[in-house]
Wavefront OBJ file of the C-alpha trace (Angstrom):
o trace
v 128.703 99.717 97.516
v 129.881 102.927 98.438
v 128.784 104.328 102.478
v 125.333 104.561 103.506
v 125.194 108.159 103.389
v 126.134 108.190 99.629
v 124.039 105.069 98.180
v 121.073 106.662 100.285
v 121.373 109.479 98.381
v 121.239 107.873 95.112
v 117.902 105.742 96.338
v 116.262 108.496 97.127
v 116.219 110.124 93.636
v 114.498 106.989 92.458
v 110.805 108.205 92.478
v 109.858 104.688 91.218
v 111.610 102.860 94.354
v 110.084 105.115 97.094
v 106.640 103.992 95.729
v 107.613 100.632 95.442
v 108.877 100.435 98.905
v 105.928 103.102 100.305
v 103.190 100.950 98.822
v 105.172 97.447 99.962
v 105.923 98.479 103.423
v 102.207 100.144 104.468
v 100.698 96.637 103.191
v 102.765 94.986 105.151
v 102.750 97.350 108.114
v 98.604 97.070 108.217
v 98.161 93.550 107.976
v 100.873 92.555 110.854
v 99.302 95.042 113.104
v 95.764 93.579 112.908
v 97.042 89.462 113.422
v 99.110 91.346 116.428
v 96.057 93.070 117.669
v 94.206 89.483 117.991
v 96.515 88.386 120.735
v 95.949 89.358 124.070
v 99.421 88.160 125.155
v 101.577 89.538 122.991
v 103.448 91.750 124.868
v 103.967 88.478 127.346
v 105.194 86.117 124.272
v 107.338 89.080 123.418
v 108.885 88.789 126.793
v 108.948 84.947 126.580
v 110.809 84.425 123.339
v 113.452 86.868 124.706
v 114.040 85.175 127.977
v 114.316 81.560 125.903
v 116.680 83.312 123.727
v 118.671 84.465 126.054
v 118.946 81.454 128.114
v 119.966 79.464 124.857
v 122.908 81.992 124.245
v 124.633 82.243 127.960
v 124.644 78.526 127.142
v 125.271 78.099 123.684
v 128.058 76.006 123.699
v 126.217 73.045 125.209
v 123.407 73.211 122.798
v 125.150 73.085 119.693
v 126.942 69.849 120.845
v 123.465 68.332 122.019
v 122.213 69.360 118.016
v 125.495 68.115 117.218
v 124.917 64.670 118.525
v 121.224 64.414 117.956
v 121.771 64.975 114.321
v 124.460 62.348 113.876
v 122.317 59.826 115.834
v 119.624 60.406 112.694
v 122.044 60.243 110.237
v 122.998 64.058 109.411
v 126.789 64.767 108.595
v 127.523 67.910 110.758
v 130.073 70.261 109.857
v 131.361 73.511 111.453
v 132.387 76.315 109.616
v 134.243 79.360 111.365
v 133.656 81.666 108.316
v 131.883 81.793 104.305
v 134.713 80.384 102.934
v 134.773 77.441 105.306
v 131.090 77.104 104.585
v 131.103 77.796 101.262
v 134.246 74.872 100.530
v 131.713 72.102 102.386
v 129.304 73.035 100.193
v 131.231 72.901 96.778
v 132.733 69.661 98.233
v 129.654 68.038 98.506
v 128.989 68.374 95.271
v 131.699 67.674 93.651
v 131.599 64.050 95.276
v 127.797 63.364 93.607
v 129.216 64.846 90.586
v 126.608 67.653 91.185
v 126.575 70.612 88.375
v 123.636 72.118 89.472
v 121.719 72.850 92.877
v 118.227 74.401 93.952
v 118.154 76.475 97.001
v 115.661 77.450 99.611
v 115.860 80.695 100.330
v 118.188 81.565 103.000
v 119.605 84.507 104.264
v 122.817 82.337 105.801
v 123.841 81.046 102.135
v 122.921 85.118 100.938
v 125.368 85.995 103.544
v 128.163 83.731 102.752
v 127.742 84.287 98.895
v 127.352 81.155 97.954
v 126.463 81.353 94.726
v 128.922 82.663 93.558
v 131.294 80.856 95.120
v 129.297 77.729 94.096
v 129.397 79.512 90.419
v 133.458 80.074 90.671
v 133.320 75.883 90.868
v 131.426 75.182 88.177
v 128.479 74.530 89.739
v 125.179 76.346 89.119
v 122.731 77.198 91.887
v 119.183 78.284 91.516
v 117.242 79.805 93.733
v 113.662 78.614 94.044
v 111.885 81.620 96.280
v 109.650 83.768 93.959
v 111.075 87.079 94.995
v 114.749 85.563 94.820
v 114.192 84.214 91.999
v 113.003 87.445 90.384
v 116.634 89.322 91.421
v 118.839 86.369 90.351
v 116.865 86.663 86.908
v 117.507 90.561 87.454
v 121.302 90.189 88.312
v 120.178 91.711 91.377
v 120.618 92.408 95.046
v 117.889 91.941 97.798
v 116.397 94.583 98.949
v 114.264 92.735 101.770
v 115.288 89.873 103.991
v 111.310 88.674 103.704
v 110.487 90.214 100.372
v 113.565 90.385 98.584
v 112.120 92.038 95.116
v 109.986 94.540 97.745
v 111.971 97.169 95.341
v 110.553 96.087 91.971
v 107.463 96.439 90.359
v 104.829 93.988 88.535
v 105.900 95.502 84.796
v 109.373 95.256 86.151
v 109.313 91.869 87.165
v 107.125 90.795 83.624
v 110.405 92.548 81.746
v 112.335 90.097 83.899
v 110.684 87.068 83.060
v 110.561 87.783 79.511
v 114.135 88.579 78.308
v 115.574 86.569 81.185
v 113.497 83.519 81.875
v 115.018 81.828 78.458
v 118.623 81.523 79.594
v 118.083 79.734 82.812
v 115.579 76.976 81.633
v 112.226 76.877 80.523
v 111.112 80.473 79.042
v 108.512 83.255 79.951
v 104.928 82.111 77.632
v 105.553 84.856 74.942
v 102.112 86.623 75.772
v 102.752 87.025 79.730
v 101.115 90.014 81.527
v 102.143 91.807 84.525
v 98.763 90.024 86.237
v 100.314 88.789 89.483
v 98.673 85.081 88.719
v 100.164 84.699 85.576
v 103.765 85.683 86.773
v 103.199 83.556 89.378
v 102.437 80.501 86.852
v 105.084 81.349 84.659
v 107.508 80.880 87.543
v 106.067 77.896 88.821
v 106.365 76.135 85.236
v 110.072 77.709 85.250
v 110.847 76.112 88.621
v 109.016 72.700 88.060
v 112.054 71.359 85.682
v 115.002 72.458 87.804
v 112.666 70.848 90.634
v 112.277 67.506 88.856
v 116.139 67.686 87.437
v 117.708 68.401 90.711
v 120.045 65.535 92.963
v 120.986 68.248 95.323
v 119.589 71.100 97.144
v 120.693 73.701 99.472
v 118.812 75.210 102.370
v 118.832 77.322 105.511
v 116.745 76.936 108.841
v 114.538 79.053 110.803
v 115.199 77.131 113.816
v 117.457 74.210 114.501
v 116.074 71.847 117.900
v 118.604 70.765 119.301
v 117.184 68.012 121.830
v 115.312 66.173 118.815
v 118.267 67.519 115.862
v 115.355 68.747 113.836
v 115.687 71.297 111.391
v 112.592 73.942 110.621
v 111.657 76.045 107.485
v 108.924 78.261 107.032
v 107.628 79.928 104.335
v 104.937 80.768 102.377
v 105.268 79.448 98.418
v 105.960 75.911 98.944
v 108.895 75.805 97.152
v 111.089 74.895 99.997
v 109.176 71.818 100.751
v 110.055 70.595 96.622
v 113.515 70.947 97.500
v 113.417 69.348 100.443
v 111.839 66.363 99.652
v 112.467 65.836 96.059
v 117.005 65.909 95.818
v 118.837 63.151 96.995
v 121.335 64.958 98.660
v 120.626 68.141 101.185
v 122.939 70.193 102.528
v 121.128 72.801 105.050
v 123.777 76.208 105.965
v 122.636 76.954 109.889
v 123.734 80.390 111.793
v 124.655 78.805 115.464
v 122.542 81.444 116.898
v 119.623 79.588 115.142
v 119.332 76.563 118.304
v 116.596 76.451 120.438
v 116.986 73.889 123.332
v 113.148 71.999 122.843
v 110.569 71.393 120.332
v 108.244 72.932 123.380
v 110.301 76.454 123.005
v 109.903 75.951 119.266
v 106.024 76.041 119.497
v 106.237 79.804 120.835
v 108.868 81.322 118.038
v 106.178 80.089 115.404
v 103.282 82.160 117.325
v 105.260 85.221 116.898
v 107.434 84.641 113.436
v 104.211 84.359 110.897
v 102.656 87.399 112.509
v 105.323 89.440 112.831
v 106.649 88.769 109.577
v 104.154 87.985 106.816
v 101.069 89.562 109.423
v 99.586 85.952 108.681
v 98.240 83.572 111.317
v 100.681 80.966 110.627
v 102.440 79.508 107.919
v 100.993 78.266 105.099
v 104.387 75.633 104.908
v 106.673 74.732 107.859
v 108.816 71.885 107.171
v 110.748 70.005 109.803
v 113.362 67.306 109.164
v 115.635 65.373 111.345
v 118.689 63.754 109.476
v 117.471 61.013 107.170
v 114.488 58.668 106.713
v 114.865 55.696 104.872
v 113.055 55.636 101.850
v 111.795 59.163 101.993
v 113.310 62.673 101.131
v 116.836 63.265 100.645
v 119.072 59.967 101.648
v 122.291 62.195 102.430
v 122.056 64.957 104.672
v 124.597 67.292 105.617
v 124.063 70.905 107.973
v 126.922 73.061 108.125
v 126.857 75.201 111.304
v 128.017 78.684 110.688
v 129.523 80.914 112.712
v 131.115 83.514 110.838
v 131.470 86.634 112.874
v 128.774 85.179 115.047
v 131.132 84.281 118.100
v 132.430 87.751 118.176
v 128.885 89.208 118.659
v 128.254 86.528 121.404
v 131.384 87.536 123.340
v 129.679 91.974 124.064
v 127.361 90.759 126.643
v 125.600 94.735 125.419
v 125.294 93.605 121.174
v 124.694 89.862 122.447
v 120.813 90.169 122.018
v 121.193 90.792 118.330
v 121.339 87.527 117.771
v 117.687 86.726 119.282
v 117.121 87.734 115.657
v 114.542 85.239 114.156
v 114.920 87.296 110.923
v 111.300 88.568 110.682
v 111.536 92.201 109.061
v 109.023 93.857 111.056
v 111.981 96.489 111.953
v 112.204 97.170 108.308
v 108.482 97.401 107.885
v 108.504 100.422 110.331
v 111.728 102.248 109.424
v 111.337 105.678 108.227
v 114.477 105.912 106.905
v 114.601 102.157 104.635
v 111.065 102.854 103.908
v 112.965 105.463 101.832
v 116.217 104.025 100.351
v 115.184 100.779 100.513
v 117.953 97.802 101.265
v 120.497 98.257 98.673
v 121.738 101.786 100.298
v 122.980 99.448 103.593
v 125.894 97.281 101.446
v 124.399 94.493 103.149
v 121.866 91.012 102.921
v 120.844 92.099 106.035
v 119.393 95.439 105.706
v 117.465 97.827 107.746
v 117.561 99.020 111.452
v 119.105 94.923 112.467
v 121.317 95.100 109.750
v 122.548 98.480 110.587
v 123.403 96.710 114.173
v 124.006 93.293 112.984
v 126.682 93.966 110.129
v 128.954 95.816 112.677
v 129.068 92.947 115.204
v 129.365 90.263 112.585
v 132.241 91.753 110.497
v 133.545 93.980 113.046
v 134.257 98.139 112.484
v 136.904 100.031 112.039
v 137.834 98.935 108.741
v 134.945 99.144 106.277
v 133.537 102.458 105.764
v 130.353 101.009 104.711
v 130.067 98.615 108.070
v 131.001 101.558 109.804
v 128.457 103.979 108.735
v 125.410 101.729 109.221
v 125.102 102.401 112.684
v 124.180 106.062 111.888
v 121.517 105.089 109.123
v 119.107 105.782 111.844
v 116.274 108.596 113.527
v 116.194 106.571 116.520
v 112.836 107.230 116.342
v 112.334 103.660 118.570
v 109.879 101.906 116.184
v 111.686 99.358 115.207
v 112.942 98.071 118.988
v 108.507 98.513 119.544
v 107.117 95.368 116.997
v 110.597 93.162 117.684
v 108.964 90.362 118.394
v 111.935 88.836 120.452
v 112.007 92.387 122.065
v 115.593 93.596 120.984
v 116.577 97.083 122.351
v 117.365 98.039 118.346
v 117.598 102.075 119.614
v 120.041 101.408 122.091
v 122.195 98.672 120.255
v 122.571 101.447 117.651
v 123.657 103.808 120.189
v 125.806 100.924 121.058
v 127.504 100.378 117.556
v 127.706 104.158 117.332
v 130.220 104.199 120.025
v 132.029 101.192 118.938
v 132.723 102.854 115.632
v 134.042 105.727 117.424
v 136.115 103.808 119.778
v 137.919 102.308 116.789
v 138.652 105.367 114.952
v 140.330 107.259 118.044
v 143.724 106.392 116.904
v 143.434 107.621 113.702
v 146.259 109.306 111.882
v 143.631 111.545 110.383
v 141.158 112.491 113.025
v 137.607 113.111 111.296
v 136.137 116.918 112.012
v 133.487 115.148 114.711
v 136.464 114.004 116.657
v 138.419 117.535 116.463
v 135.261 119.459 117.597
v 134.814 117.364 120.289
v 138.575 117.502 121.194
v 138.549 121.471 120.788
v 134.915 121.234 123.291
v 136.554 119.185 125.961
v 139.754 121.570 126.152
v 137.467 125.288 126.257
v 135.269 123.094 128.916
v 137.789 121.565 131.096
v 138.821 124.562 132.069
v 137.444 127.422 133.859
v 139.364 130.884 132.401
v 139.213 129.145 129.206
v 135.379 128.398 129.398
v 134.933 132.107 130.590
v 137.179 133.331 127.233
v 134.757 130.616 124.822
v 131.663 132.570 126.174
v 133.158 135.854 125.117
v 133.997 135.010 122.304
v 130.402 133.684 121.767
v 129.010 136.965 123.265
v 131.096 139.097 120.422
v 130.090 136.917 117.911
v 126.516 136.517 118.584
v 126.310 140.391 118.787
v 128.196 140.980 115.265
v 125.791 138.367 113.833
v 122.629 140.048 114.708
v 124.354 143.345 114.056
v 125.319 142.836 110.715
v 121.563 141.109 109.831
v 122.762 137.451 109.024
v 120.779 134.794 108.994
v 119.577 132.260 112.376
v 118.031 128.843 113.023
v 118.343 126.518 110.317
v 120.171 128.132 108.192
v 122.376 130.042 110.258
v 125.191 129.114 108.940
v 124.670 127.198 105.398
v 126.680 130.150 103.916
v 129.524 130.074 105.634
v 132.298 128.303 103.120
v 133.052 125.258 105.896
v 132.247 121.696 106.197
v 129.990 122.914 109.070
v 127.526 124.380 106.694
v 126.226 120.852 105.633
v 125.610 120.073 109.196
v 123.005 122.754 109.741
v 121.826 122.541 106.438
v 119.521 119.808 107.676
v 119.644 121.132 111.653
v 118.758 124.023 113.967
v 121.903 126.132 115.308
v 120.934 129.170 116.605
v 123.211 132.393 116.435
v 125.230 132.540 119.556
v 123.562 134.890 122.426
v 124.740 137.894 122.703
v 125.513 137.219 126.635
v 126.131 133.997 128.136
v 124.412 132.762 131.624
v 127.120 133.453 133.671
v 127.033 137.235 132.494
v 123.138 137.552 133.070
v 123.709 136.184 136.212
v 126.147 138.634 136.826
v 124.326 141.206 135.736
v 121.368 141.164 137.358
v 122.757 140.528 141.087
v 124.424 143.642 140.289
v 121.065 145.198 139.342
v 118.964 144.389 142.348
v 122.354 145.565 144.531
v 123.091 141.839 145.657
v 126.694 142.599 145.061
v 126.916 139.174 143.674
l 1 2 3 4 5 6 7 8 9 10 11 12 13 14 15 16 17 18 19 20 21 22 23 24 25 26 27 28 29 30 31 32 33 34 35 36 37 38 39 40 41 42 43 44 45 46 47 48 49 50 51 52 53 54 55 56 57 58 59 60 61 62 63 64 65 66 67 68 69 70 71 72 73 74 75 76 77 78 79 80 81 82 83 84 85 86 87 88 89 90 91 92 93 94 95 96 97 98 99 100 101 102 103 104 105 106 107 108 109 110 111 112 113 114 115 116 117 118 119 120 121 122 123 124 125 126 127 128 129 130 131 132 133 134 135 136 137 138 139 140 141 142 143 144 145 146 147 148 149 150 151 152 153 154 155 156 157 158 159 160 161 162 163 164 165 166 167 168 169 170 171 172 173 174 175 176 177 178 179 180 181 182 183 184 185 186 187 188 189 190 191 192 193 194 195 196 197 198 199 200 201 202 203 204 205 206 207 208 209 210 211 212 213 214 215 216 217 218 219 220 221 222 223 224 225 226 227 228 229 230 231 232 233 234 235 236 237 238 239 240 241 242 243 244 245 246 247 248 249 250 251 252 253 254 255 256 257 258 259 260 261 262 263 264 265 266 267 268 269 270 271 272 273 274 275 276 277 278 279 280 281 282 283 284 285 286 287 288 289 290 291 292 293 294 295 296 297 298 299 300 301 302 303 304 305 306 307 308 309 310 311 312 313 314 315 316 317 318 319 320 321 322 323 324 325 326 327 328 329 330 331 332 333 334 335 336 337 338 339 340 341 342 343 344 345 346 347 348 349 350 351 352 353 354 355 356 357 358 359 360 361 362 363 364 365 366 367 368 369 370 371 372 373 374 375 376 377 378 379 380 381 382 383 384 385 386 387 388 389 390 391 392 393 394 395 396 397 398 399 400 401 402 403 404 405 406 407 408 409 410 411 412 413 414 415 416 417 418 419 420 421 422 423 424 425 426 427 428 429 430 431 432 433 434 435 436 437 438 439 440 441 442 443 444 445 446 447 448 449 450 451 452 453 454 455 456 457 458 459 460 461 462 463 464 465 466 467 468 469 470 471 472 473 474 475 476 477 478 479 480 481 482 483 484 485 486
């Protein structure tokens, strides 16, 4: 993907995707605020799930041990993975030693992250996902656009098209009369998915939450997919971000108050599965959770980004966003798109290397919505701010200094000096007085004629022409006129 500021572009000549997303995002947008109205509290739970959060980080290394142990006292193999590839190898390993060629997946933004599939698909080893909307972009050869509603960017005749000349390759086909009725695609993939269901020995999940007193593992969702895979394969292996731990099933109860709401703008769940190692007899008989950390130990260690990972993944920021309600989540390069992927990314990958990383940070108003309906209360406004300066920071040595870094060079050096602050605002004077003498233009367009790269800065902002006479030469000026001498 190429920077934000050029896939944005791109997005927003799609007519078809701003509706999509318009349409997507208000639906969403009405129905969480009415389930958030109902609660008196909120603001309180808000405050709540950040303090347990928090608490669970500054200690972080004690409760992944504790989930550590509690899983392997039920049974669960636990493995720790510094980065995808790490994560990604345990995976394909696991397979290979049930002689596994295919997989089903919950969906999961940690395996998304990782790329899993195709790292899964460079083995040999085919994985499907199982989530409606996932389902829909694999079909698609797709991206997510969402990190709830990953199709949010395609439409019902879009997704019929899918079905139809796709649906045949992977498995059971599209019925040759489908519609673009919502019900009917909806049956069509639940016929689809029923086979792969039934066939499947393994299966591959994420987690919500991961308990770390009890070692249980929690899913949520809405389709009931992610219950068929984990109950139905004999083997599960379950990808965990280590910022996923709470310490109790008691601080558990409060994350589920907020998630559904904030998320689907639903009461609560319609599935949430727990699971804690193996049961004899019942569900999967090997059970494996690989905890990830991949880039998530470097955001841990900026006590200012740290609260990014209170993330519970809901998308409410995204819901609100001006700007992705516009180029939707392609344009950001990332799985994790939107206003917490625009801060997220940089901490988990790092800048200074990757244009695109680099200019998410910036693929912002700062318009504060999305730091409002956080329902673990992250500052998302000023952790941009944050990353913003970061990316700065590591492009100061430069070779190649970009034109924001030599005009704010060539600004410190007029104002760090007196005589040569006194010389900048005669300059200004002379040239504020040829502009208006000569009849050019002001405000917004001031100067989008000038041949310079400055022009496409004020092609979108106000820059006044310079005043014909600076402060400090009214001020002059008018002691001298009411004989002050000064």
């Amino acid at each position: 993907m190429p920077p934000f500021p050029t896939a944005a572009r791109t997005a927003l000549a799609d007519t078809r995707l701003r509706h999509n997303l318009a349409h997507a995002t208000g639906t969403i947008r009405a129905k969480r605020a009415t389930v958030v109205a109902e609660v008196e509290d909120w603001e309180d739970l808000r405050g709540q799930a950040a303090a347990v959060k928090d608490a669970t980080l500054a200690r972080l290394d004690e409760h992944l041990l504790t989930l550590e142990a509690s899983l392997t006292a039920r049974g669960a193999t636990v493995h720790w993975a510094r980065d995808a590839a790490e994560a990604c190898a345990v995976v394909a390993e696991v397979a290979r030693t049930h002689g596994v060629d295919e997989v089903v997946k919950v969906k999961s933004m940690a395996t998304q992250e990782i790329g899993l599939n195709d790292a899964l698909a460079a083995q040999g080893i085919a994985a499907w996902e199982t989530d409606l909307a996932e389902l829909i972009v694999q079909l698609g050869d797709d991206l997510p656009s969402h990190i709830l509603v990953p199709a949010i960017h395609r439409g019902r005749a879009e997704v019929r098209d899918i079905f139809r000349t796709r649906m045949a390759a992977a498995g059971r086909p599209a019925p040759t009369d489908l519609t673009d009725d919502p019900a009917e695609l909806a049956g069509a993939a639940r016929l689809h998915l029923r086979e792969k269901f039934l066939r499947a020995r393994m299966a591959v999940s994420g987690a919500n939450f991961a308990v770390a007193e009890t070692g249980t593992l929690v899913v949520v969702e809405s389709e009931g997919n992610g219950r068929m895979c984990l109950t139905l394969p004999e083997v599960l292996v379950s990808v965990v971000g280590i910022e996923k731990v709470v310490p109790t099933f008691a601080d558990l109860d409060l994350f589920l108050r907020l998630l559904p709401r904030s998320s689907t703008g639903e009461r609560m769940n319609p599935y949430t599965s727990t699971w804690s190692g193996v049961t004899p007899g019942d569900g999967p008989q090997e059970v494996h959770v690989v905890l990830l950390d991949n880039g998530r130990t470097r955001a841990l260690a900026d006590p200012v980004g740290r609260p990014a990972l209170r993330c519970i993944r809901c998308s409410a920021c995204l819901n609100v966003c001006p700007v992705y309600e516009r180029v939707g989540g392609h344009a950001y390069g990332s799985v994790y798109p939107g206003p917490i992927g625009a801060v997220l990314n940089p901490m988990l990958r790092g800048v200074g290397t990757d244009p695109v990383t680099d200019s998410l940070p910036y693929a912002s108003t700062l318009c504060g919505a999305c730091g409002d309906v956080c329902p673990v209360a992250i500052d998302l406004p000023g952790l941009l701010v944050h990353e913003r300066i970061r990316v700065v920071d590591a492009h100061r040595a430069d070779p190649r200094p970009k034109p924001e870094a030599l005009a704010m060079r060539a600004a410190a050096w007029a104002l760090g000096d007196a005589r040569r602050m006194s010389l900048a605002e005669r300059a200004s004077g002379l040239a504020g007085r040829a502009w208006r003498g000569r009849g050019m233009p002001g405000g917004r367009r001031a100067l989008s004629w000038l041949p310079f790269p400055g022009s496409r800065w004020t092609g979108a902002r106000d820059l006044p022409a310079p005043p014909a006479e600076s402060f400090r030469a009214w001020w002059r000026r008018i002691g001298r006129d009411e004989g002050t001498g000064r």
